[in-house]
C-alpha positions in Angstrom: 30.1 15.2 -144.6 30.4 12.4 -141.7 27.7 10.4 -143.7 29.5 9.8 -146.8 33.1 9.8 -145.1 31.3 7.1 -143.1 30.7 5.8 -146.6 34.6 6.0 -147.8 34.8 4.4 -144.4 33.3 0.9 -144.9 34.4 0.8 -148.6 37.8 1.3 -147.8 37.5 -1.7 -144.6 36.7 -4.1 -147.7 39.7 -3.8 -149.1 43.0 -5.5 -149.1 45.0 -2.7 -147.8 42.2 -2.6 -144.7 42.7 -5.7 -144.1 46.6 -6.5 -144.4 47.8 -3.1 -144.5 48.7 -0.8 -147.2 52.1 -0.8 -148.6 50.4 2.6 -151.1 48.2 5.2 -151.4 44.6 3.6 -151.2 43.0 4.4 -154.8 39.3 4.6 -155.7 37.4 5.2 -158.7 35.7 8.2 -158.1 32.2 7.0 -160.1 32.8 3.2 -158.6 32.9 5.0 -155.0 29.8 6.9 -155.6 27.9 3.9 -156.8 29.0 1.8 -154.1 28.1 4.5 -151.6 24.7 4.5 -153.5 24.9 8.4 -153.8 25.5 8.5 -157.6 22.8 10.4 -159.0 20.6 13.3 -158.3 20.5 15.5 -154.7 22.3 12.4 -152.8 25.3 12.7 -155.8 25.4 17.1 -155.0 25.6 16.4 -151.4 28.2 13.7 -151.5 30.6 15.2 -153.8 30.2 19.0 -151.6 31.0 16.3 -148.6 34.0 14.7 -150.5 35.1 18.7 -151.7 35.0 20.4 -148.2 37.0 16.7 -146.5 39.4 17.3 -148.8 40.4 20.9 -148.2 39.7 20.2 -144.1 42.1 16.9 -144.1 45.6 18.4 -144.9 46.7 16.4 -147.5 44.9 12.8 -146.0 42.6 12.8 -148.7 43.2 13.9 -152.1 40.3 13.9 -155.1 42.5 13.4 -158.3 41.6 15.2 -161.4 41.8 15.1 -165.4 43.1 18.4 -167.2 39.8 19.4 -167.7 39.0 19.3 -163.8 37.0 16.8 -163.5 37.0 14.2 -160.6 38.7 10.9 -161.6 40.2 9.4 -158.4 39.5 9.7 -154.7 42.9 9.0 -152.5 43.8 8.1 -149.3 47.1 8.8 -148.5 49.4 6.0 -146.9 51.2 7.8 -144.2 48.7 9.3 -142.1 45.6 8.8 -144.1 43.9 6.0 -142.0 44.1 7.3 -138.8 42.5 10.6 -140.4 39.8 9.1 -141.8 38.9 6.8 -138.7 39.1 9.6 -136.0 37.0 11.9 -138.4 34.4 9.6 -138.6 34.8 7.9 -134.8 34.9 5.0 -136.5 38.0 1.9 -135.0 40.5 2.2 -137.6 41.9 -1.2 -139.1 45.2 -1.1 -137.4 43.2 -1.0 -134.0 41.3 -3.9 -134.8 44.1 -6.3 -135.7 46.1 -5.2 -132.6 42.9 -6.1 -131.0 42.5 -9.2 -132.5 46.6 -9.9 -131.9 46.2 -9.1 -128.0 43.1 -11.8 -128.0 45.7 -14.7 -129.4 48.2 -13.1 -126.8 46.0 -13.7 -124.0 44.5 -17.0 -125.1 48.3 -17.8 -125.0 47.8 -18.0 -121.4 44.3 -20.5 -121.0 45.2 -23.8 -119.1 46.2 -26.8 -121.2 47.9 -30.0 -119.9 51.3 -29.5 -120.0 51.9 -32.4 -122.8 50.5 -29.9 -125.3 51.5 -26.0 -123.7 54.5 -25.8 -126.4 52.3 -26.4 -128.8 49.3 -24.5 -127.8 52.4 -21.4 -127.1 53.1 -21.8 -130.6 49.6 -22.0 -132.3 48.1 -19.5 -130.1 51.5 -17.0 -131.1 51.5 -17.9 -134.9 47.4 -16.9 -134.9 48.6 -13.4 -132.9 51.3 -12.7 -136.2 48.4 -13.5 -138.7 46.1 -11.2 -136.7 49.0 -8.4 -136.8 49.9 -8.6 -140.3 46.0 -9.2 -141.7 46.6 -12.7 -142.6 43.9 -15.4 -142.9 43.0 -16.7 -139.1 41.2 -19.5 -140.0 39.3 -21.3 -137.6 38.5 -17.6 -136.8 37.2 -14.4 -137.9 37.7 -11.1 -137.9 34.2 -9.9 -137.5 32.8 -12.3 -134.8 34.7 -11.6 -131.6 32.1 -13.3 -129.6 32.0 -16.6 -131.7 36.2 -16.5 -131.6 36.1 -16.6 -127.7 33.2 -19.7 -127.3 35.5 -21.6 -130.0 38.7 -20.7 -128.4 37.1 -22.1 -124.8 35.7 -25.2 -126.5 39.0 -26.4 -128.0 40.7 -25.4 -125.0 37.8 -28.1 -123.3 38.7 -30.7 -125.6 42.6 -30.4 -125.0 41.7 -30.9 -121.1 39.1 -33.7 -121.5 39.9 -36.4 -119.7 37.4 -39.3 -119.7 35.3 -41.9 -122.4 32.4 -40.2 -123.8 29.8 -40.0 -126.2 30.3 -37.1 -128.7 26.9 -35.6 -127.7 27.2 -35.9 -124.1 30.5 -34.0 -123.9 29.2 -31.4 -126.6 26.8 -30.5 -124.0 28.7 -30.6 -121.1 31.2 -28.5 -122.7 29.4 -26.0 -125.4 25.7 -26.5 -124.0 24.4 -27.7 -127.0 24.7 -31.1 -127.8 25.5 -30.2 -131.3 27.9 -28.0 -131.6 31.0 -30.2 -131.0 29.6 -32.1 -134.2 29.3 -28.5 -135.9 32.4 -27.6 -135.4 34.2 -30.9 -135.9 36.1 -29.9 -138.5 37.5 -27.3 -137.6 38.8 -28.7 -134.1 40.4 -31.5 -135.5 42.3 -29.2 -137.5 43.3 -27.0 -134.8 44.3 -30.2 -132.7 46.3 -31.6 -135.6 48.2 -28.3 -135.3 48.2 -27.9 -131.8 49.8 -31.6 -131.5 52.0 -32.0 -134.1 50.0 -34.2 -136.3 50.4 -36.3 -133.1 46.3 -36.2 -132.3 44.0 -35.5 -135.5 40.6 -36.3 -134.1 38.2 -36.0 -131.0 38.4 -39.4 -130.5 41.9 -39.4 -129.8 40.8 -37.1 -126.4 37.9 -40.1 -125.5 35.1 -38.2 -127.6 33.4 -40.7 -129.5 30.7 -41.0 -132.0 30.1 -44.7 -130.9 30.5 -46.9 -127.8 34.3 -47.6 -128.2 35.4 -51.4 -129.3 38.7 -53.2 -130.0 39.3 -54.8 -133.1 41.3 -58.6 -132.2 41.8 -61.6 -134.0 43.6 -65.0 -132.0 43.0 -67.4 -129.5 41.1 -65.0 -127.1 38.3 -66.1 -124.5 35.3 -64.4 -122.8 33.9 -65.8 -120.4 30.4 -64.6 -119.1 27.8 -66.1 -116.4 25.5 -67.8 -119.2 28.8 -68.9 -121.9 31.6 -68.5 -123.2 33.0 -66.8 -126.7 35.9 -68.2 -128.1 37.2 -65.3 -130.5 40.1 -68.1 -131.8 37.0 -69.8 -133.5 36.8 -66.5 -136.2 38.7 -66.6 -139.7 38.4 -62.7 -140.0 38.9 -60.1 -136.8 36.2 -58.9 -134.6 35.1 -56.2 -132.6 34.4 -56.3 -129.1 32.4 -53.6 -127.4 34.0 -52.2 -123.9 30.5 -52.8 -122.3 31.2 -56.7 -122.9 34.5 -56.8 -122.1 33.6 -55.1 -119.0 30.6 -57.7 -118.5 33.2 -60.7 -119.0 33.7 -62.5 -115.7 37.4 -63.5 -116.8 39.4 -63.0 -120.2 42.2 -65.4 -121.2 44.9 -65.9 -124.0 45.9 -68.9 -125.4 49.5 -67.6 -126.5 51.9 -65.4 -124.4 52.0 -63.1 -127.6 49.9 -60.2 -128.5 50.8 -57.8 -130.9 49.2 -54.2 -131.6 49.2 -53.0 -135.1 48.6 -49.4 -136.0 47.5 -49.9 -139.9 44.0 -51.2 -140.4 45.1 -52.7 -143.5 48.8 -54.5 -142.6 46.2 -55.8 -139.2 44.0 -57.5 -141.7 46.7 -58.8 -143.7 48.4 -60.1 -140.8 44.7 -62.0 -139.6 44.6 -63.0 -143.0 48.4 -64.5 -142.4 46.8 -67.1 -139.6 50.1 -66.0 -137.4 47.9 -67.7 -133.9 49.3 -64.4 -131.8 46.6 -62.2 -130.4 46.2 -59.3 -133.2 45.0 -55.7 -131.6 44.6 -53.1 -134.2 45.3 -49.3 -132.3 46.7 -46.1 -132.9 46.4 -44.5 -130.1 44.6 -46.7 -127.6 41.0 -46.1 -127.1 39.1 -47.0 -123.8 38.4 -51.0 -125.0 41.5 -51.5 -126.2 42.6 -49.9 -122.8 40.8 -52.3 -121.0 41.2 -55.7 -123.4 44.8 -55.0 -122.6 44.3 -54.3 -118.8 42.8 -57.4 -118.4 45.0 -60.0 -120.8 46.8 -62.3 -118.0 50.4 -61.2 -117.0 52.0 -63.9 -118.7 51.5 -62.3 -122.4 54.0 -60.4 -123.9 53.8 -56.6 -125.7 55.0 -55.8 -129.2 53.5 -52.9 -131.1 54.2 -52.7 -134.9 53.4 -49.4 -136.4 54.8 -46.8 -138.5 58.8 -45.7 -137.5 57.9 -41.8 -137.5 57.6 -39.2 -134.3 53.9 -40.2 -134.9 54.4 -43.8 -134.8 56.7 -43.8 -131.7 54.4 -41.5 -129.6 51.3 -44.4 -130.2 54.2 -46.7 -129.2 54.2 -44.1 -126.0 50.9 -43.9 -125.2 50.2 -47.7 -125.0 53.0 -48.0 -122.7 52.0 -45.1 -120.4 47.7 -45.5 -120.7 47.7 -49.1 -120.4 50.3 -49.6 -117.6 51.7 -53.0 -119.8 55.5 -53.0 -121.1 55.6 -52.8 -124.9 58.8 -53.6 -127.0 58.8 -52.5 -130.8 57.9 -54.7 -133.6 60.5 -53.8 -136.7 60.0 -50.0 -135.4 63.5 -48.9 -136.5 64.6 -45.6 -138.2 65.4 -46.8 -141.8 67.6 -43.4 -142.8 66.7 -42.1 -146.6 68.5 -39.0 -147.9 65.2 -38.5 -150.2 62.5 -39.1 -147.6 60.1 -36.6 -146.5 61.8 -33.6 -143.6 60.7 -33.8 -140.3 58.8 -30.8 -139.6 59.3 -28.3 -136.6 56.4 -30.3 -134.8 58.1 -33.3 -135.5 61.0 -32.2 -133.9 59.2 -31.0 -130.7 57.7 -34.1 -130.5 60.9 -36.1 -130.6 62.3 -33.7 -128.2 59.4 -34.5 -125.6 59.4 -38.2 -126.1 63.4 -38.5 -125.5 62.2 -37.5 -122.0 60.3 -40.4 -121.7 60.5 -43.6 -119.1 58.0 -45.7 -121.1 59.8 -46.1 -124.5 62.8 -49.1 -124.6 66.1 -47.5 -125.2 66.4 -48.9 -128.8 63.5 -46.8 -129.7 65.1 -44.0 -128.0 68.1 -44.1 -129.9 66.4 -44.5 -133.3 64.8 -40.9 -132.6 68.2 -39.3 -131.9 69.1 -40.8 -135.1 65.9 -39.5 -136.6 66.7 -35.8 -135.1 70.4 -35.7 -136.1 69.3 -36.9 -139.7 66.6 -34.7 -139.9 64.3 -36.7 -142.0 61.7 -39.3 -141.5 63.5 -42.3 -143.3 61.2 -44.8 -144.8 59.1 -44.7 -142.2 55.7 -46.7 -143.6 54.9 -50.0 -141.9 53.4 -51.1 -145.1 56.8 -50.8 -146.9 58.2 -53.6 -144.8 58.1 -57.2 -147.3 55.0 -59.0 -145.0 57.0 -62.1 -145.4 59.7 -60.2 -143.2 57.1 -59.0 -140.5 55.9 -62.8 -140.8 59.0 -64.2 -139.9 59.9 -61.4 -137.0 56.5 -62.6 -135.5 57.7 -66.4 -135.5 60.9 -65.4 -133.9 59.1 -63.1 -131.1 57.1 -66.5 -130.6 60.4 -68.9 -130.2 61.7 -66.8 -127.7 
């Protein structure tokens, strides 16, 4: 009996109401389950269905074999209340409901794993929203049900990745942090997602926590100069932008500006459009700032003046942070304003969270500030899109930013 109840067993851990819990009585087809058990025909089929007779008369009432008028066997049930656990203790087999609590308290406890406090509420949140899903039999992607083992190495490897704090090569830190210089890459995809989550949509990629697939460069265009032992590379001299590498602006024995303003732009496209424009400021194109564009800005003389033009959304304002804190240089907005539009797009509960954190901050200008408590009490994102400003506008803000 055990052997084909074991049967019934596995069959029944396929199904939806296995998996998410059953609101009914679990049905079967009483042919289907035979053929799926592989014990429709000959001595296996006898054996089975004497197994599936003496189950039912020993399970009071947990399993039921329905029959036509003419007695014959149509429907093998499992009854809702009280069937489960029957059928899982009978066969000594963990019962559904014991693997997602399972499953739940692993979320619970990952709750727990050390982050940097910039993302704990977040982490709180994913880590608690993965424990429901687990509870209720909901999809867990990046995770799986089945693979215990692989949940806790992936678990452990994004919690790496939120604590990373240095420049590196995607391989290198793959092995320093899975042991296989690989796996990071394998599982790209799926951490970026998780991060995006995690953050808000405020970090989408390893390379927003210094892993890189590339030595790390910073895309200028203006009157810049390197100046190395054997020459000198006047940047100024190029129609279109360039990148320079951190290993040469590292190497460059002294790096000056010939115009006291440089201005960081977050699109690629409105940075090549402004390069395009001739506007003789220094150009930097950045999101958030990688370790070059850390360092190109480190190392521009103290004379230049900081404006960052990006998009006006909690996404755009926290780049605006980041520069400020990670490089150490004041930055003031560039036409950064919340632009209020009853029909724009809802700020989402991240969102909120993340305007909530940057309010706290000492590196944003108060105007900034007080164009995300206007954000928050609208409760949209306005028109947020740096591309949706006229360029002529942007143009003539840069001129003015130059007079004064």
């Amino acid at each position: 009996m055990n052997h084909t109840l074991r049967a019934f067993a596995e069959i029944y851990l396929r199904s939806s109401a296995a998996k998410r819990g059953g609101k009914r009585d679990y049905t079967i087809d009483w042919e289907k389950f035979l053929r799926l058990a592989g014990v429709h025909d000959g001595d296996e089929r006898e054996i089975a269905v004497n197994d599936l007779h003496t189950a039912e008369r020993r399970s009071g009432g947990m399993l039921v074999i329905e029959r036509d008028r003419l007695r014959h066997e149509k429907f093998l049930k499992l009854k809702l209340d009280g069937g489960e656990k029957w059928l899982f203790e009978v066969t000594g087999c963990s019962s559904p409901s014991d693997e997602r609590d399972r499953l739940a308290e692993f979320f619970r406890e990952a709750s727990e794993a050390t982050v940097p406090d910039i993302y704990q509420d977040g982490w709180l949140s994913w880590c608690g929203g993965l424990a429901a899903c687990a509870s209720a039999g909901d999809a867990l992607s990046p995770f799986k049900r089945d693979d215990p083992a692989g949940n806790v190495r992936f678990l452990d490897t994004l919690a790496a990745v939120l604590n990373w704090r240095e420049e590196s090569l995607l391989q290198r830190a793959s092995s320093r942090i899975t042991g296989d210089s690989k796996q990071l890459g394998r599982w790209r995809a799926k951490l970026e997602t998780s991060l995006e989550a995690i953050t808000s949509g405020e970090k989408t990629s390893l390379a927003d926590f210094g892993i890189v697939d590339a030595p790390r460069s910073a895309w200028v265009h203006g009157p810049l100069e390197l100046e190395f032992a054997d020459g000198k590379i006047d940047v100024g001299l190029l129609a279109a932008p360039c990148a320079l590498s951190a290993i040469d602006l590292e190497a460059a024995s002294s790096i000056r500006c010939r115009t006291r303003t440089c201005v960081t732009v977050e699109n690629e496209c409105v940075f090549h459009e402004l390069a395009a424009a001739k506007t003789g400021v220094l150009l930097i194109h950045t999101s958030f700032p990688g370790a070059a564009t850390r360092l190109l800005l480190q190392r521009l003389p103290d004379e230049v003046e900081f404006h960052h033009f990006g998009d006006s959304d909690p996404a755009g304002f926290a780049i605006l942070h980041d520069l400020c804190e990670r490089t150490g240089r004041t930055f003031r907005p560039l036409m950064m304003r919340f632009r209020d539009d009853r029909d724009s797009q809802p700020l989402t509960d991240g969102e909120r969270k993340v305007i909530v954190r940057l309010l706290t901050s000492t590196h944003l200008p108060q105007e900034s500030l007080a164009d995300l408590r206007s954000m928050l009490a609208a409760g949209v994102k306005g028109e947020f899109e740096q591309e949706s400003l006229p360029m002529q506008a942007v143009l003539d803000e840069i001129r003015a930013i130059c007079r004064d």
